[in-house]
C-alpha positions in Angstrom: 70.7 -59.1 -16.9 74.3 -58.0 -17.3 77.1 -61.1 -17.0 79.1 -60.8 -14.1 82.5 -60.5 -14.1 85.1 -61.1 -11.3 88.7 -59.0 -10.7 91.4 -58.4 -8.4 92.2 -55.4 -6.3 94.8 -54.3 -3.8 93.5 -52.6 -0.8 94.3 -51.6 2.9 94.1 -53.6 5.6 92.4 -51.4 7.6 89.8 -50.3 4.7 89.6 -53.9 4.0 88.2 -54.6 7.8 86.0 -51.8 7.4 84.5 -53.3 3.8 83.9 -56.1 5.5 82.0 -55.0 8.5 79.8 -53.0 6.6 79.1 -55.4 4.9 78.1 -57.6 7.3 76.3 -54.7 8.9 74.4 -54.6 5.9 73.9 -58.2 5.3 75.3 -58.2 2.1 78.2 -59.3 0.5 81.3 -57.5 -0.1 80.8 -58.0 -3.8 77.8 -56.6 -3.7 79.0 -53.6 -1.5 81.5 -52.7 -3.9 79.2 -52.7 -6.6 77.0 -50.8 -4.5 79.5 -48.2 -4.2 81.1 -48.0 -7.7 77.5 -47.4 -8.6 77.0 -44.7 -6.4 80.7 -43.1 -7.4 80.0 -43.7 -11.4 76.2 -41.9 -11.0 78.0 -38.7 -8.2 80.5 -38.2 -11.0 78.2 -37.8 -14.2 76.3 -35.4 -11.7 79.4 -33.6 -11.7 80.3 -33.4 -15.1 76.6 -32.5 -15.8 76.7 -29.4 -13.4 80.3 -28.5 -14.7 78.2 -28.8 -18.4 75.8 -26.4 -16.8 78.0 -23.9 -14.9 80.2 -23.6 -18.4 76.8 -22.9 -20.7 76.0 -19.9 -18.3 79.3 -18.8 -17.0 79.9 -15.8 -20.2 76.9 -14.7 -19.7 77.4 -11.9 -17.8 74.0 -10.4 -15.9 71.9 -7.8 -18.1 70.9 -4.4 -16.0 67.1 -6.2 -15.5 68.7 -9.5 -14.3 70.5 -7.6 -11.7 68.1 -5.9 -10.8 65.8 -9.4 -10.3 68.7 -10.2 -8.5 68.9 -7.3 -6.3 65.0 -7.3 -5.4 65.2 -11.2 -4.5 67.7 -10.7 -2.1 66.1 -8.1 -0.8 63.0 -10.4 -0.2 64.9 -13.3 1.0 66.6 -10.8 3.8 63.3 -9.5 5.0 61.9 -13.2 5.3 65.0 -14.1 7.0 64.1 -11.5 9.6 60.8 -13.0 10.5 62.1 -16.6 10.6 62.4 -17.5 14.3 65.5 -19.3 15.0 
C-alpha cells in the first residue's frame, strides 16, 4: 500500500460546496473524492495520449486503391442496413 500524503489547495467556494455534497452523497470523504477524481483524470488523459499515439502512427498513411475500395463497399453496406433499421 502506497503512504499517503496530505497537501493544500485553493478552490472556489462554490466548487468547494459542491465537493462536499457529493461527497456526502457518496458517503465518502472529500479526500477520497478527490483521489477518486484525479484518478479518473490521470487514467482519461493517458487514454488520450494513447489515441493521439495511434492517430499519429496511421495519419501518413494515406488509403491504397483496395483500402478505398473496402472503404467504399462498407459504407455502402452500413447505408443499406441503416435503411432497414426501424427508428
Amino acid at each position: 500500500m502506497s503512504t499517503s500524503i496530505k497537501t493544500a489547495i485553493s478552490i472556489q467556494q462554490d466548487l468547494f460546496d459542491a465537493i462536499n455534497q457529493l461527497a456526502q452523497e457518496l458517503h465518502i470523504s472529500r479526500s477520497k473524492l478527490f483521489m477518486l477524481a484525479v484518478e479518473d483524470f490521470i487514467a482519461k488523459n493517458k487514454n488520450r495520449q494513447l489515441l493521439a499515439q495511434i492517430n499519429a502512427a496511421y495519419d501518413d498513411a494515406a488509403p491504397d486503391a483496395e483500402e478505398t475500395q473496402v472503404q467504399t463497399a462498407m459504407k455502402q453496406k452500413q447505408a443499406r442496413c441503416l435503411e432497414t433499421e426501424a427508428w
